[in-house]
N, C-alpha and C positions, 0 to 999 in steps of 0.2 A: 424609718417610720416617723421618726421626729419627738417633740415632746410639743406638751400643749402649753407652754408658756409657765413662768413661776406658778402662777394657780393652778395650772392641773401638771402636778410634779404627778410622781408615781405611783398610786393607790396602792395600798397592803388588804388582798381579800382576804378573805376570814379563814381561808384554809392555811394562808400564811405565804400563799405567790404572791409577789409581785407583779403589778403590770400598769400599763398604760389606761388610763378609759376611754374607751373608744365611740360607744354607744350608748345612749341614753335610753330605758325602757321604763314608761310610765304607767303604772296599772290606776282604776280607780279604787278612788279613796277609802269604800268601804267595800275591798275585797276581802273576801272571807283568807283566814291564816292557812287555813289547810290549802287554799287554791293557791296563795302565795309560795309556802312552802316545796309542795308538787311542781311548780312552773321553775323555780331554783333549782331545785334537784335535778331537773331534765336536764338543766342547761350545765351544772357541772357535771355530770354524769360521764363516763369515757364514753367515745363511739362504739365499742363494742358492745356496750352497753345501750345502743338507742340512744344516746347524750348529744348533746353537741360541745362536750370537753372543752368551756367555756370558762374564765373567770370572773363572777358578777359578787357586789357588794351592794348596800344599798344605804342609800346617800344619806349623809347627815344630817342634822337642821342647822347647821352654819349659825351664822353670828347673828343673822336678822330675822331669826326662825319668829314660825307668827305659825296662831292655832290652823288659821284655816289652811297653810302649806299643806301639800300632799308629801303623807310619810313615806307614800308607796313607787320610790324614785329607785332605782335601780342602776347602776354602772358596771355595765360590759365590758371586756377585756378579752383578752388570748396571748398565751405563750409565746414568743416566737418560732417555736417547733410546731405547735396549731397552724399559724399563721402562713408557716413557710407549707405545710401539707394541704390549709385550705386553699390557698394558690395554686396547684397543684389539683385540687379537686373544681375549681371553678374554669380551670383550662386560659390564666392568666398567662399571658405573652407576655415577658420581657426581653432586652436585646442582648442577644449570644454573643460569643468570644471574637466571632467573625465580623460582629456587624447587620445583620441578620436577625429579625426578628423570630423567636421560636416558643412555643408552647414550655412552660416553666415543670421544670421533675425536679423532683427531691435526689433522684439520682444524678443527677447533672447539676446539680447548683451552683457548685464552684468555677462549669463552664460560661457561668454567665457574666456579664460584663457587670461591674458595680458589687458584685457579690463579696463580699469579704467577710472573715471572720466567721460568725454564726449568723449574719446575715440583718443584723438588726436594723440596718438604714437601708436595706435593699428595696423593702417595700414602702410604698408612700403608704400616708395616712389614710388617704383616701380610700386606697385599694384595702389595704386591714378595715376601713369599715365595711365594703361591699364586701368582704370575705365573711365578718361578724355577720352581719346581717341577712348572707344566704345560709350560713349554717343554724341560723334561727328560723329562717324561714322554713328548712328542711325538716328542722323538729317536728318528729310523727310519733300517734298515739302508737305505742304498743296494743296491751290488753285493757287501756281503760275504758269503760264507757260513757263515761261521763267526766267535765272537770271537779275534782275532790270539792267539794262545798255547793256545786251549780248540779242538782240532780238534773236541770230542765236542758245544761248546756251539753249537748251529746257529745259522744268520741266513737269514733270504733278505729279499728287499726290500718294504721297508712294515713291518717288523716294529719292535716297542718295542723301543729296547736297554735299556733304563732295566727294563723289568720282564722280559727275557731273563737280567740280571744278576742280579736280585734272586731269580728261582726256581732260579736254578740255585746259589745261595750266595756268588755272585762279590761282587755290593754286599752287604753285608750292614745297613747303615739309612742312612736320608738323611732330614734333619730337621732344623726353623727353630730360629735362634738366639732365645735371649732376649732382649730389650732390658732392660738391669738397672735401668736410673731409670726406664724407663716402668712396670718391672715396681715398681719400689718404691710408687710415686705408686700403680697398679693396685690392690697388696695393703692399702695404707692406706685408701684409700677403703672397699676391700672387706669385710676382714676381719678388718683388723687393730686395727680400733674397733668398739665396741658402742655400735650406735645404732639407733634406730627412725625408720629409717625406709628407703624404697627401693635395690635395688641399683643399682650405676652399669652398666646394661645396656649403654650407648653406649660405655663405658672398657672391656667386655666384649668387646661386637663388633668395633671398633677394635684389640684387642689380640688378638683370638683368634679373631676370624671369627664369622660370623650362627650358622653351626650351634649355637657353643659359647650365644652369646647368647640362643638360641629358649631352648634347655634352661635354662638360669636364670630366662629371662623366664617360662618355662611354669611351674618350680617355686615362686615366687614370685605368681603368680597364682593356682596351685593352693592355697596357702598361705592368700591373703586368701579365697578361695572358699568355704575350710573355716570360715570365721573364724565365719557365721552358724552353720551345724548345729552347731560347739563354743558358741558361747552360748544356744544352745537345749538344749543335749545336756547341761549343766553342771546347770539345775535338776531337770530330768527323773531324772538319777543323785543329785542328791541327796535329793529333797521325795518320791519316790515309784519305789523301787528295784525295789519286787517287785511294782508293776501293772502287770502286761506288757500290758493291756488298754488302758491309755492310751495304749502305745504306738504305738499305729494311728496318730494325728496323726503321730507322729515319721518313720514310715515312707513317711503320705501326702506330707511336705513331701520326703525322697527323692526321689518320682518326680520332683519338679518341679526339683528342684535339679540331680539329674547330670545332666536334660538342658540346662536353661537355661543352665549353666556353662561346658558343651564350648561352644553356641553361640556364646557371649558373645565365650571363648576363638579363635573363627575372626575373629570382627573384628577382635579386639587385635591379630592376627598378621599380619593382611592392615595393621594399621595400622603395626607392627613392619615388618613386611616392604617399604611401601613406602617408609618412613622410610629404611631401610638400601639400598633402591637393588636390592634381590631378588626383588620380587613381580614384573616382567613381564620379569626376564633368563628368558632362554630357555635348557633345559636343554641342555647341550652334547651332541655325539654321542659318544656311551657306546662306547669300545674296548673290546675283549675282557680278562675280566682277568688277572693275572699267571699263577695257576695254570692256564687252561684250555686242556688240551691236544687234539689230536685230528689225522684226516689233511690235509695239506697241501693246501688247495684256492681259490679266488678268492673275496674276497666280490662275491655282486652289488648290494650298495649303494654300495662302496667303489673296488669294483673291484681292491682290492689282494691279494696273496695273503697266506693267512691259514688257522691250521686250524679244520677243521671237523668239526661231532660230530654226528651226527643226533639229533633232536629225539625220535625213537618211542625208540632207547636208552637214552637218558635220565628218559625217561617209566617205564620199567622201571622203571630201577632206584631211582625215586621210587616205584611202587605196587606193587612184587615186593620189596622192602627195606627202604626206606625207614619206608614208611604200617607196615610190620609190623612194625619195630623199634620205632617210636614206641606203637602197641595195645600191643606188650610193655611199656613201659616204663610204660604207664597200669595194665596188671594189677598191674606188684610194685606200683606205688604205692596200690594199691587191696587189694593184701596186707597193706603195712605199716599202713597206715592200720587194719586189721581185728586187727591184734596191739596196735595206740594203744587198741583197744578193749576190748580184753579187758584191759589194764594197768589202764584206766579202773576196770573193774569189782572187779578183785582192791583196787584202791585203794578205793574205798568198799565192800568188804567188809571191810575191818582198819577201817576208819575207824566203821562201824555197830557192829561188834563190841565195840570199846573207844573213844570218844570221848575224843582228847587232843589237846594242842596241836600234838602231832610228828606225829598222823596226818591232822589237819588240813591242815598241810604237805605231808605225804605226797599226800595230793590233786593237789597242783599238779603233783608230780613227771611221772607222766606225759608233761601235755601239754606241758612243758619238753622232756621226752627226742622228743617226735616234733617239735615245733619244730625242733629242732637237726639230727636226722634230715630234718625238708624241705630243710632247708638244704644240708647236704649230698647229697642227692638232685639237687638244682638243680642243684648244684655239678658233681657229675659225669657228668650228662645235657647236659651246656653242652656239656660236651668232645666229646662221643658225637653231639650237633646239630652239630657246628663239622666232625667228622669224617667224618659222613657229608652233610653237604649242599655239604665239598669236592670229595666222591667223585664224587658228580651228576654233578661238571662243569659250571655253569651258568657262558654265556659270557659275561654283563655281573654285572656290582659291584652292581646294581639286584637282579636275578633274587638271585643268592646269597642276599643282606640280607633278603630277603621270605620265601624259603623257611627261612631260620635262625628268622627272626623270628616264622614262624608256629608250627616245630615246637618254639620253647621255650617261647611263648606256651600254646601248649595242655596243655606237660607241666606250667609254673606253676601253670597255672590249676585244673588237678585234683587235682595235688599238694597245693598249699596252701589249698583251697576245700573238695573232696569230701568230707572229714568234718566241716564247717559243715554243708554240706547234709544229709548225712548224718543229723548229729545236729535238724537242725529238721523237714527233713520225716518221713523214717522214726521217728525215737525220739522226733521233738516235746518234745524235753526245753530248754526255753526256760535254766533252769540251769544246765547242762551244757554250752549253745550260749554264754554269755556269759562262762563262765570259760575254758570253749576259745577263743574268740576274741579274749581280753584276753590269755592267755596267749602265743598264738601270734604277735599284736601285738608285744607287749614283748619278746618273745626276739628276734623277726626284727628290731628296728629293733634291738638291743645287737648284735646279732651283725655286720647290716650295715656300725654306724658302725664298730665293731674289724676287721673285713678292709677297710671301705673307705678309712678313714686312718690310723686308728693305727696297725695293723698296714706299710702300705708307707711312713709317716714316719720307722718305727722304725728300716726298712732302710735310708732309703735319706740318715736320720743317718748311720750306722755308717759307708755309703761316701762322705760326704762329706766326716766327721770325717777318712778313713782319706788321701784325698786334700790337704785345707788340711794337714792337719799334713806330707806329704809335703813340700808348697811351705814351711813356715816352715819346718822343717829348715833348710833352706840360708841365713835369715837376710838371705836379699838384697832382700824386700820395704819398704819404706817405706809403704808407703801398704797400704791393711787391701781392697784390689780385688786380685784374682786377678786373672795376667796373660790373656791372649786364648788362648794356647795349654793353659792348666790349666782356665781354663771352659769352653771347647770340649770336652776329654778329661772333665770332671766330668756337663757336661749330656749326653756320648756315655753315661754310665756310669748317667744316671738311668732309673726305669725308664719305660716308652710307653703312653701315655696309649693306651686301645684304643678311646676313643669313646664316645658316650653309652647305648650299648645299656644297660648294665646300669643306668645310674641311672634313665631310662626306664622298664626293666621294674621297677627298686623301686619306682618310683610308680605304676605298672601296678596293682602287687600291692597298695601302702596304698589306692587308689580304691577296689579290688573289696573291700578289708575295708571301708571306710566305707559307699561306696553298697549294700552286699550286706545287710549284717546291724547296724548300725551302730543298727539301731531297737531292739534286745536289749540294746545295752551303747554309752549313748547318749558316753561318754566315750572311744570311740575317735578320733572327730572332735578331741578335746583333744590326744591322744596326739599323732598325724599330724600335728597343727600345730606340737607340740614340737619333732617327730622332721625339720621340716623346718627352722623356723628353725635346729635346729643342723647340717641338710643341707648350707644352703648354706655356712656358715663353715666346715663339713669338706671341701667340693666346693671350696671356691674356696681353701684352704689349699694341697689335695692338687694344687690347678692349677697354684698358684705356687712352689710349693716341692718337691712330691715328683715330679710328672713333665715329663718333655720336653715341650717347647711344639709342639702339636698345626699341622698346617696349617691354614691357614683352610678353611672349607669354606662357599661361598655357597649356604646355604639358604634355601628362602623359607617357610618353616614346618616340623614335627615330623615332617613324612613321615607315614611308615605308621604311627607311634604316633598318631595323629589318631583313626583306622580302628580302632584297638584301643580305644585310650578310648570310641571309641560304641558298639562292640561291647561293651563291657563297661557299658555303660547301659542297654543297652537291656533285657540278663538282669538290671540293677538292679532295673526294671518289675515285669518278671517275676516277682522273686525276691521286690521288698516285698509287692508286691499277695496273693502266693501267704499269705506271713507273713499280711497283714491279712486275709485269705479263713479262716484257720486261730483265730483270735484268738475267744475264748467270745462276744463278745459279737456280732459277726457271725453265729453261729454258732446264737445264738439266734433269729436273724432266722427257721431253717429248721432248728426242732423236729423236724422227720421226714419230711425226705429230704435225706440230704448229696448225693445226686446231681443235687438242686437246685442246693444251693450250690457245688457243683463246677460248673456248666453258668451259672452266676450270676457266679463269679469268674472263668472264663475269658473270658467276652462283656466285663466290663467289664475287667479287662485286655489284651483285644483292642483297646478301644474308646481305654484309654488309651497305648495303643502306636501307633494311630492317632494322637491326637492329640499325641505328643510327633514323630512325622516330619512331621506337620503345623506345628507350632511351630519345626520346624529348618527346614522349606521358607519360614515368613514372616520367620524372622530371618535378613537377607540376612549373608551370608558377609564381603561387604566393606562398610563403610561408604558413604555415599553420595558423600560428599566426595571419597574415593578414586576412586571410580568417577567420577566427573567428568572427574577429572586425567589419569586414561588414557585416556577419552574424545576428549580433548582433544587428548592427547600421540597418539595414533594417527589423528586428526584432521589436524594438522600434517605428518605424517608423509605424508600421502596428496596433499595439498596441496603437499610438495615434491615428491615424485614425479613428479604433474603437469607444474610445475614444468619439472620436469628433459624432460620429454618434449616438451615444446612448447619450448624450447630447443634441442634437437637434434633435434627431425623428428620424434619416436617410436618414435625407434630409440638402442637400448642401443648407449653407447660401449663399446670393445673389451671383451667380455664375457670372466671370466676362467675362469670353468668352466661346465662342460654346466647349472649350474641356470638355470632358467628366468627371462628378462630381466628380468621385474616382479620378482622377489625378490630377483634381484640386485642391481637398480638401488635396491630398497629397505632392502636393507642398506649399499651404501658409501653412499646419500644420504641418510638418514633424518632424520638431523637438521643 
């Protein structure tokens, strides 16, 4: 598990255990005693008791304490006998005696590799805080109806207190501590040298969880991916700029590229994922989430009471609202887009009239000013997706994420594409298309890396300056470590990391400029690869230094970005084939009839749209190797089962809930 550097040595809670702080829980300032109290008590409480047999203290005022500090700071912890059983209840993988990844038992513990003693280094930091944080999350009301002090804040039983507190403003964040020498080691490796060569994905995952890991590992991939079409795209822009006619090879090696890439990318992931011990955990059962309100009724899978919202209202107000604010939101974009047009035009009308170096310039201006205009667009369309696919009310964390994700997916995608297309198919101005889409390139990636690190390092300097200097004031420090109680109150004050969504969808958006149009202006391939090597020393800055340290999140791959990346290949197809079908020299093939060559390029881009699902159906998903090993491991698995049954008759010992014997008995015996 580690330790978290001199300043967070070992905390003594008030019952008299010892432990580690793992977790930070922040209530507001003026919460009533008795709610504090009751919210304490749950969390040391034994399990058998409804607890989550936790050990919390609550923080000091440290040396630079000041009135307006929040008293109501709280530090998390667990036993290592918690710790090693919540492993064990969250269905955490680590690697067996064999080599072999396998689901973690309490019964088997010492068949695992790394295990020693009572087990105190066996788990990372990381993983003890998603173990804290789901047995918090688990915390359910008994018989109260309400929180002690909040007569208006309701409860009935089965209900999360952990996210009762948080919608209603009572918790206001709860969030994993730093470990500061792992963190050091971390950012040295990271990013704190310039080197060529691979990121430490393993020091990634181990510190920050698989999810944070995919996303480096994907960026990074994506990275060397590009590395061919940039050295093919390097001579192309130099030796022969204005033979757009050559460019068909460049477009043809596209089709084959986005698809082979994303394939390639399923193995590595499945090879990623079984490494980390996440390719065959099983997704847990999905709670409802914090916000989703509705009337008070039973589940019938759960059986607990719980509210509920009917599925056709919802359905509403996703296609009476929803679907119609989004069409709006594609018209202005397709308004503004129509005024970028007409600037275009006024700009090489001064520019024909008088040729000079400033109206030269003047050219570019434009598609700089709608550039920045996409951006902003984005920007406040995010809010307006975030606002109304709360409204929905969708009752799992999954549903929300898909409907966000598709409705900002689609406003991107036209937003920042529709006058690409625009200008290739309708205007066919091949000129016009490569300096829009060099343009558009270069403003979006400056823009991005200033809001996405410089911009929140700058602030979140300012508060940490505003903080040490508070602590050396007083003179009482020797040693250059902030005490436990001022890194607590500084990482409360950093800002929260929201997740990968957006760096996702910026590489969403650099694919669609590569795979799209990439054969016009063979040098954006170059760009993207620039714009990534310096991605990730700003991503992995911005991780270690300017935000609060994320939960782990056990992914077993990109999710729903997977789904987008091939939707967005497959209009690659599409889009080069359509380019190479328009190209003079095709063109000449059919003298006199374009209805020829229209009826010519849609059969052979049928044909290779075909054979690129074809090519994803022969390149298996997981390696063979892998598939062996599961094989194998669900193999064994069936064999103890057995096992167990002709041991005892056939008949499951005291079964503890209504599921069904064989699942039962193959989950406590499995391995």
């Amino acid at each position: 598990m580690g330790v978290l550097g001199e300043a967070m040595m070992e905390s003594v809670d008030s019952s008299g255990s010892r432990f580690t702080p793992l977790v930070v829980v922040e209530l507001a300032s003026d919460t009533k005693e008795e709610a504090i109290g009751w919210l304490l008590s749950r969390i040391r409480d034994q399990q058998r008791h409804g607890g989550a047999e936790l050990l919390v203290e609550q923080l000091g005022p440290g040396i630079a304490a000041q009135e307006k500090d929040n008293p109501n700071m709280f530090l998390v912890g667990a036993s290592q006998q918690r710790l090693l059983s919540g492993a064990e209840d969250v269905g955490l993988f680590k690697e067996f005696s064999d080599g072999s990844m396998r689901g973690f038992t309490c019964a088997n513990k010492h068949n695992f590799k790394d295990f020693k003693g009572d087990g105190d280094s066996f788990l990372s930091m990381a993983e003890c805080q998603y173990i804290v944080k789901h047995e918090l999350d688990t915390l359910r009301a008994r018989d109260e109806t309400h929180v002690p002090g909040y007569a208006q804040v309701k409860l009935y039983p089965g209900k999360s207190i952990i996210r009762r507190l948080q919608s209603k403003g009572i918790l206001i964040q709860m969030f994993p501590l730093h470990e500061k020498e792992e963190l050091k080691r971390l950012s040295f490796s990271w990013y704190k040298k310039v080197k060529l060569s691979l990121q430490p994905l393993d020091d990634i995952r181990h510190y920050y969880g698989e999810g944070q890991a995919f996303y480096f590992g994907f960026l990074e991939y994506f990275t060397f991916a590009l590395v061919p079409m940039a050295l093919i795209g390097v001579p192309y822009y130099l030796f022969d700029w204005e033979g757009y006619d050559k460019y068909v090879i460049f477009a043809a090696f596209n089709l084959v590229w986005c698809t082979v890439i994303l394939e390639l990318w399923k193995r590595c992931s499945a090879s990623l994922a079984y490494h980390w011990g996440t390719l065959s955990r099983k997704k847990a059962f999905e709670e409802p989430r914090p916000g989703f309100h509705g009337v008070l009724g039973f589940n019938p899978v759960t059986g607990r009471e719980e509210p509920l919202y009917p599925n056709a209202k919802r359905q509403l107000r996703i296609y009476l609202v929803s679907v119609p604010f989004v069409l709006l939101c594609l018209y202005l974009s397709l308004y503004v887009m129509m005024i970028y047009f007409q600037m275009e035009g006024w700009a090489l009308t001064v520019h024909d009239e008088e040729p000079t170096f400033w109206t030269g310039i003047l050219l570019f201006i434009p598609s700089i000013i709608y550039a920045v205009v996409i951006e902003i667009m984005n920007l406040i369309y995010r809010y307006a997706a975030e606002f109304l696919t709360e409204w929905e009310n969708h009752r799992l964390e999954s549903s929300y994420q898909n409907h966000l994700v598709l409705k900002v997916l689609v406003f991107n995608f036209f937003n920042c594409f529709a006058s690409l297309f625009y200008i290739a198919f309708v205007m066919q101005d091949m000129v016009l298309l490569r300096q829009s889409l060099a343009t558009l390139l270069i403003t979006s990636q400056i823009l991005n890396q200033f809001m996405e690190a410089f911009l929140p390092y700058w602030l979140q300097r300012r508060r940490n300056k505003k903080m040490i200097h508070k602590v050396r004031k007083r003179k009482t420090l020797e040693d250059k470590e902030l005490p436990l109680a001022e890194q607590v109150r500084l990482e409360a004050d950093m800002s929260t990391y929201l997740g990968t969504f957006d760096d996702y969808l910026e590489l969403f958006l650099l694919f669609g400029y590569v795979s799209l149009f990439s054969c016009v202006y063979p040098l954006a391939a170059v760009l993207v690869v620039l714009n990534n090597i310096t991605e990730v020393y700003s991503d992995a800055f911005k991780m270690c230094r300017v935000f609060k340290r994320p939960f782990s999140d056990p992914a077993a791959n990109i999710g729903v970005w997977q789904l987008a990346f091939e939707a967005m290949s497959v209009i690659a197809v599409v889009t080069n084939f359509a380019l190479i079908g328009m190209s003079p020299e095709v063109k000449a093939y059919f003298p006199d009839s374009e209805t020829q060559l229209i009826l010519w390029t849609v059969a052979i881009e049928h044909a290779l749209l075909a054979f690129k699902f074809l090519l994803a159906f022969l390149i298996p998903d997981v390696p063979k190797h892998i598939q062996i090993k599961l094989a194998r491991l669900e193999f064994e698995s069936l064999e103890a089962l057995k096992k167990k049954r002709q041991l005892h008759g056939g008949k499951c010992l005291k079964p503890r809930s209504s599921v069904r014997c064989s699942e039962e008995e193959r989950r406590v015996y499995r391995y």
